[in-house]
C-alpha positions in Angstrom: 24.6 34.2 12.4 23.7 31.2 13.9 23.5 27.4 12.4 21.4 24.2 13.0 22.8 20.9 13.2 20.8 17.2 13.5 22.6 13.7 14.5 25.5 12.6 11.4 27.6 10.3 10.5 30.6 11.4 8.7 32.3 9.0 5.7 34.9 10.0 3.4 38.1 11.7 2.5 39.4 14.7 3.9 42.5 16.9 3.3 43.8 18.1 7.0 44.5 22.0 6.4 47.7 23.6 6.6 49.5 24.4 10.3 48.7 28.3 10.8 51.4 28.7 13.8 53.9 27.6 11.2 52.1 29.9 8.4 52.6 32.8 11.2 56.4 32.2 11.6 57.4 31.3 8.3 56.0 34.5 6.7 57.1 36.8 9.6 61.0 35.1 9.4 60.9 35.5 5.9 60.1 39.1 5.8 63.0 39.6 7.8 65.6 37.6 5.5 67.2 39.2 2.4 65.5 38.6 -0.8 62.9 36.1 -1.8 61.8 32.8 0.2 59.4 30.8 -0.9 56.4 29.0 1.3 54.8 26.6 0.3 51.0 24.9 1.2 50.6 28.0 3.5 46.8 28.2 6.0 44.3 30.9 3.9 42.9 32.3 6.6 42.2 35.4 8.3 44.4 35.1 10.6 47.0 34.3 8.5 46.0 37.0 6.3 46.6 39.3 9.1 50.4 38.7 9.4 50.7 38.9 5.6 49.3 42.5 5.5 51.0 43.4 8.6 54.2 42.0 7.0 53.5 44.2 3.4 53.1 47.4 5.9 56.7 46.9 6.8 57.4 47.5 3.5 57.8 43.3 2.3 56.5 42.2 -1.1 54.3 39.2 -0.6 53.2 37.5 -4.2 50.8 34.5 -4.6 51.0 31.3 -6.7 48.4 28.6 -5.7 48.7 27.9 -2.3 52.4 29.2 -2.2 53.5 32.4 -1.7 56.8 34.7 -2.6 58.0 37.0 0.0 60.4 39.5 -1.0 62.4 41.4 1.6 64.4 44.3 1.9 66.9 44.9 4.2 65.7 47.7 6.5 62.2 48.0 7.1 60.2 50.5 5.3 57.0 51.4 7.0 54.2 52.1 5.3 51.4 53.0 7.7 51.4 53.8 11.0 48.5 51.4 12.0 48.3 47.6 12.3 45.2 45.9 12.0 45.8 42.3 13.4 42.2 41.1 13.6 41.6 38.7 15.2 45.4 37.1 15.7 46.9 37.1 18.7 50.2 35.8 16.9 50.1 38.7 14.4 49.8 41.7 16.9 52.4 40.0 19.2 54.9 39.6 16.5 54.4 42.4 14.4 55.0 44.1 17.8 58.4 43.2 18.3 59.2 43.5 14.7 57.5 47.3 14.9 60.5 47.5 17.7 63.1 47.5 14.7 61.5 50.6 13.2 62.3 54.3 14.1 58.3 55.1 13.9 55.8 55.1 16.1 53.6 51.9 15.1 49.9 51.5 16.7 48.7 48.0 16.7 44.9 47.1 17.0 42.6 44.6 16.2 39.0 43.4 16.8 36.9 43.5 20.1 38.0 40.0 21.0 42.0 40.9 20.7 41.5 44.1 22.5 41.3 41.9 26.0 44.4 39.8 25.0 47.5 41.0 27.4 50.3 42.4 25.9 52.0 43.7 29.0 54.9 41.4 29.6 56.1 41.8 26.1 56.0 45.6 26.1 57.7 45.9 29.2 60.5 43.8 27.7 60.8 45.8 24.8 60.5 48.9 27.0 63.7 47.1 28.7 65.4 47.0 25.3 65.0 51.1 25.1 61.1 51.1 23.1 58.3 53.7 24.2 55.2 51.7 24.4 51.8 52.5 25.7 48.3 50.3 26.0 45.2 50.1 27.2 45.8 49.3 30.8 48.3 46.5 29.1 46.0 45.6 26.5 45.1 46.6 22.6 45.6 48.9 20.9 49.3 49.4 21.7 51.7 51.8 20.3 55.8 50.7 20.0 58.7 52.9 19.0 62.2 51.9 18.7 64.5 51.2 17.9 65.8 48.9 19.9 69.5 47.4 20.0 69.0 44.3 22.0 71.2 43.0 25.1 69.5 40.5 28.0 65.7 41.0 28.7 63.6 38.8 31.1 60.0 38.0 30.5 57.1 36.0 32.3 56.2 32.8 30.6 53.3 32.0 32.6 51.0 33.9 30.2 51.6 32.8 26.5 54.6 31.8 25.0 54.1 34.1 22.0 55.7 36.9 24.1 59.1 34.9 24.1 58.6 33.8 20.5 57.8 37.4 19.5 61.9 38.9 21.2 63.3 35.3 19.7 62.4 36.4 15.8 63.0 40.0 16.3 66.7 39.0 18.2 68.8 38.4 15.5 67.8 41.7 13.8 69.5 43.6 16.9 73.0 44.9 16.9 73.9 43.3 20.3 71.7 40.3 20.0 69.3 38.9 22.7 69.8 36.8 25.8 66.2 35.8 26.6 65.8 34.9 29.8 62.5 33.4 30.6 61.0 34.1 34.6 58.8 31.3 36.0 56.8 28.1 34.1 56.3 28.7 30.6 53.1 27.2 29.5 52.7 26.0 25.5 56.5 25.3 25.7 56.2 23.3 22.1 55.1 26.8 20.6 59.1 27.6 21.5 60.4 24.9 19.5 58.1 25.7 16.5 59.6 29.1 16.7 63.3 27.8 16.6 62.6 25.2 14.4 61.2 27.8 11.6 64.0 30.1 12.4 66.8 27.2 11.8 65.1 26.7 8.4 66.0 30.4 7.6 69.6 29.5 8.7 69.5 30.9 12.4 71.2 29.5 15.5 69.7 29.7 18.5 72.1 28.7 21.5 69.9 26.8 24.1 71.4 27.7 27.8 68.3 26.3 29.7 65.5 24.4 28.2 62.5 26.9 28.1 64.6 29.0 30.8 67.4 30.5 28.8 68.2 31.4 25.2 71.1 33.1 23.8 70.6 34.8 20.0 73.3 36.3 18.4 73.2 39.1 15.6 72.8 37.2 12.6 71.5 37.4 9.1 67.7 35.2 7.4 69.1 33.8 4.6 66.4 33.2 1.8 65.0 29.5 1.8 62.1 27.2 0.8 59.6 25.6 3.2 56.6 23.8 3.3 53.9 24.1 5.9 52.7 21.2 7.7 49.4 20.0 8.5 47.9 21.6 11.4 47.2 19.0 14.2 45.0 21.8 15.9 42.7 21.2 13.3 43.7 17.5 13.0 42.5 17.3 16.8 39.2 18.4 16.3 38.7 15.7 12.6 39.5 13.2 15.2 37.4 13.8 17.5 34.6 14.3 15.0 35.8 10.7 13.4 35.2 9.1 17.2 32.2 11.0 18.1 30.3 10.6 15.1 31.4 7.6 13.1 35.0 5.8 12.0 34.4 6.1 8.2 36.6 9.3 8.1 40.2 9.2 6.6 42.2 11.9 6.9 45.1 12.7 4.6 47.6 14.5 6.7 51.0 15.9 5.8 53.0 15.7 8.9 56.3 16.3 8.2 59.5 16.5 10.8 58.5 19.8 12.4 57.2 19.9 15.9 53.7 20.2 16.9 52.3 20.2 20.4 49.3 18.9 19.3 50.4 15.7 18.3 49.8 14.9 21.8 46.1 13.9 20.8 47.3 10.7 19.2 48.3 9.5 22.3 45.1 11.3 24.2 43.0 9.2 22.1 45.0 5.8 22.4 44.6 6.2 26.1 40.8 6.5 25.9 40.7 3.2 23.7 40.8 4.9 20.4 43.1 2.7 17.8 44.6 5.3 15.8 46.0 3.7 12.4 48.9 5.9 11.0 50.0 4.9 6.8 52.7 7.6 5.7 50.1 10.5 5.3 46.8 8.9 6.0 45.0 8.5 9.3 42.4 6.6 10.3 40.3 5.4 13.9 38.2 2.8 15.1 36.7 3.9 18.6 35.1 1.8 21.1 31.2 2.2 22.3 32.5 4.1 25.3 35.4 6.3 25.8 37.1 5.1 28.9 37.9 8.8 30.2 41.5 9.6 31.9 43.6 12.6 33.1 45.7 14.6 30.4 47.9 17.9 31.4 47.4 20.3 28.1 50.0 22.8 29.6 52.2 22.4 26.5 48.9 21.9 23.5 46.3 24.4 25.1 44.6 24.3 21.5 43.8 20.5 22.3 41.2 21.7 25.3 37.9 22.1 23.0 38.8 18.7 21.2 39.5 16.7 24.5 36.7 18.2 26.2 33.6 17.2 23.7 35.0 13.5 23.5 33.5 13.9 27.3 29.9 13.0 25.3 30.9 9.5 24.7 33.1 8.2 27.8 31.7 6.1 30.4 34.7 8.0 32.9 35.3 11.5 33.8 37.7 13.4 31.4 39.8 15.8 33.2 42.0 18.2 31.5 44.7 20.0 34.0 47.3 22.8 34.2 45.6 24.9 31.6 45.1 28.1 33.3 46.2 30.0 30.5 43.5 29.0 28.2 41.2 31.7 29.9 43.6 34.1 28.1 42.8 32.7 24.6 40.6 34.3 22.1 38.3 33.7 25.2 37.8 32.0 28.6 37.9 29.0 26.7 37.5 27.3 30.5 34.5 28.6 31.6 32.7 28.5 28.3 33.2 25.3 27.7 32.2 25.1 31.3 28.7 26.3 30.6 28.0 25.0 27.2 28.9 21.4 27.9 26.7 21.4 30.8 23.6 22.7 28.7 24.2 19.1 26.8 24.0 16.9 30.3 27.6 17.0 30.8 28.8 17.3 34.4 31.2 19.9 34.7 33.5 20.7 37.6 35.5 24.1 36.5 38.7 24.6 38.1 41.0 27.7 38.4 42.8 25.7 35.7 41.1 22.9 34.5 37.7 21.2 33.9 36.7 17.7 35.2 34.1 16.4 32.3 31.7 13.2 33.6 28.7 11.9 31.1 25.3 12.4 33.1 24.1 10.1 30.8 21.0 12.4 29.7 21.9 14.4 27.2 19.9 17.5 25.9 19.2 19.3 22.5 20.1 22.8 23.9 21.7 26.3 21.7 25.2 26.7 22.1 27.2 30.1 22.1 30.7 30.0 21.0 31.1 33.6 21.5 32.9 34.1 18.4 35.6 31.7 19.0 36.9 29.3 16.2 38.3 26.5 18.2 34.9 26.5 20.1 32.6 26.7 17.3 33.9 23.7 15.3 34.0 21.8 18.9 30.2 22.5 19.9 29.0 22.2 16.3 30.6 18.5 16.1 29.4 18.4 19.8 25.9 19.1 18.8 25.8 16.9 15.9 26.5 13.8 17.9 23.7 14.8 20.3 21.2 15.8 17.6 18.8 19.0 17.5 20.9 21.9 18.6 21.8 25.1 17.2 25.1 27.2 17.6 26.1 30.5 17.4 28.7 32.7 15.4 29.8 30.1 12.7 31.8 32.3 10.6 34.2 32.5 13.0 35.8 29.3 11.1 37.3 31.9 8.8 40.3 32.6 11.5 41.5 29.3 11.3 39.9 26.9 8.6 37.9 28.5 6.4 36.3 25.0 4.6 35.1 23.2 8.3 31.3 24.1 7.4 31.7 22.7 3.5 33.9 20.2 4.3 31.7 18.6 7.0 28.8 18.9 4.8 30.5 17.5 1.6 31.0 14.0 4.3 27.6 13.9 5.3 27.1 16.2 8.1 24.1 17.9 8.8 24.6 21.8 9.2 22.2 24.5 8.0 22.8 28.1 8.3 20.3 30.6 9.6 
């Protein structure tokens, strides 16, 4: 499926959707405590609905209310097929993968064409370390974990993604002798770390911090049942923004932001340093932007979801944008690098690719062109807004929204953009 987009303004109110790396953890920790939690103002998505049906194959009861949901644990996990479907989620495979470690069965773990080239090595050869048999293909889905493992001190790479370390941190106090977590080299997306042991302190866990995103100590310990509420998603809140600068400033966005951590709250101050005056009232948010963008440097190691967002904003800044130290982007749902990369240039946007970053300059001619996310989320809803601020283009594999916010395409139409499906 492709769509067609023309020139838009966008006016009026929008509801930012809920944070799914939050939705991930708090449904996947509460699985794991005794009895019922409750989470509230959780991300419907098909992600999200990955980790609840891998969570119900562990045996969990998972009832909905609204946009709440009941999840009702047991203490020992009761498996009840042998194969995970994950989908599209990189979370859900690498989770559910450690969790699968607690089990005495042999668990396969799978998902769609685009998750089969997502690594999974470092993590299965630290659960292999803990005492699991795992296999892949050549270190990639579908996998295959048997436990059960009893914990002790692994080491892991953290140059990759940071859900490998969040994955062993979850599963750790489920483990007779604990985890000591010891992490080898930088770790990129090092805010996705204190999202994890933020969620997992909500469910009553401590998590002894010997070295800041080196070294983490996690006793034996028990979930205990709780209450949370999700937060909006300032992945999503990124790309609003950027749609609010690019193509008008009569957007407000209602936003519940709450006290939990985000690394993508880094594009409030992104924006502020390209000229953007970002106006912040308890839950409502609201821009003015200049004519011109004036451009500037920004090191996404820690938000690599911001890269899409950032990059399009290139369209309407009079200096180069360059985005840095973001090498492991190219292992995201896609090369996120060198598609955005080739895209942006088919607008008239000068691209320098680097072996981890882009350098973005305005050529000042900009083209009508077709744009192929390749079936990525983040880089459909970037091109599309892309593509309405230029006017006349089409792009590719729109229902790929479902993975992260279902409502982009109605939603953006309902304010006055200009999207027609093929």
């Amino acid at each position: 499926m492709k769509c067609r987009v023309e020139k838009s303004e966008i006016d009026g109110d929008i509801d930012c959707p809920p944070n799914k790396s939050y939705t991930h953890r708090a449904i996947f920790i509460a699985s794991l405590a005794m009895d019922k939690s409750i989470i509230k103002n959780i991300l419907r998505s098909e992600d999200t609905d990955a980790t609840i049906n891998a969570c119900k194959n562990f045996g969990v009861e998972i009832s909905d209310v609204g946009n709440d949901i009941t999840v009702t644990s047991a203490n020992e996990l009761k498996i009840k097929s042998d194969t995970i479907d994950a989908a599209n989620s990189g979370t859900t495979i690498r989770i559910a993968a450690a969790i699968s470690s607690l089990a005495d069965d042999t668990i396969t773990l799978t998902g769609d064409s685009s998750l089969k080239k997502r690594p999974m090595k470092p993590l299965l050869d630290a659960l292999e370390s803990l005492g699991a048999k795992c296999s892949s293909s050549n270190g990639n889905p579908p996998i295959s974990v048997k436990g059960r493992i009893k914990g002790g001190k692994v080491k892991i790479s953290g140059n990759i993604s940071s859900q490998f370390i969040s994955a062993l941190m979850i599963t750790a106090p489920k483990l007779e002798n604990g985890l000591v977590i010891d992490i080898d080299g930088k770790l990129v997306s090092r805010p996705y770390i204190d999202a994890t042991i933020t969620t997992m302190k909500k469910f009553g866990i401590d998590v002894e911090i010997k070295a800041p995103y080196k070294k983490y100590i996690i006793p034996e310990q028990n979930y205990k049942p709780t209450t949370v509420t999700i937060p909006s998603d300032f992945s999503s809140l990124a790309l609003l923004l950027a749609a609010s600068v690019l193509l008008g400033d009569g957007l407000t966005i209602k936003a519940s932001l709450g006290s939990m951590p985000q690394a993508d709250e880094a594009i409030i101050d992104i924006l502020e340093t390209m000229g953007v005056v970002v106006t912040l009232n308890k839950n409502i948010i609201k821009i003015k932007s200049p004519e011109k963008l004036d451009g500037g440097k920004f090191d996404l190691n820690d938000s690599p979801d911001l890269v899409p967002a950032v990059a399009i904003l290139a369209l309407k800044s009079s200096k180069p944008i360059e985005i840095f130290n973001v090498e492991h982007v190219r292992y995201k749902e896609t090369d996120r690098l060198s598609i955005i990369a080739r895209e942006l240039s088919k607008l008239g946007i000068k691209v320098e690719e680097k072996k981890g970053g882009l350098i973005l300059s305005n050529s000042g001619n900009l083209n009508s062109t077709t744009l192929n996310s390749e079936n990525d989320h983040r880089l459909f809803m970037a091109f599309c807004i892309a593509g309405m601020y230029v006017g006349n283009c089409t792009i590719s594999d729109p229902e790929s929204v479902e993975v992260s916010y279902p409502n982009f395409i109605s939603e953006m139409k309902r304010l006055g953009c200009k999207i027609f499906l093929d």
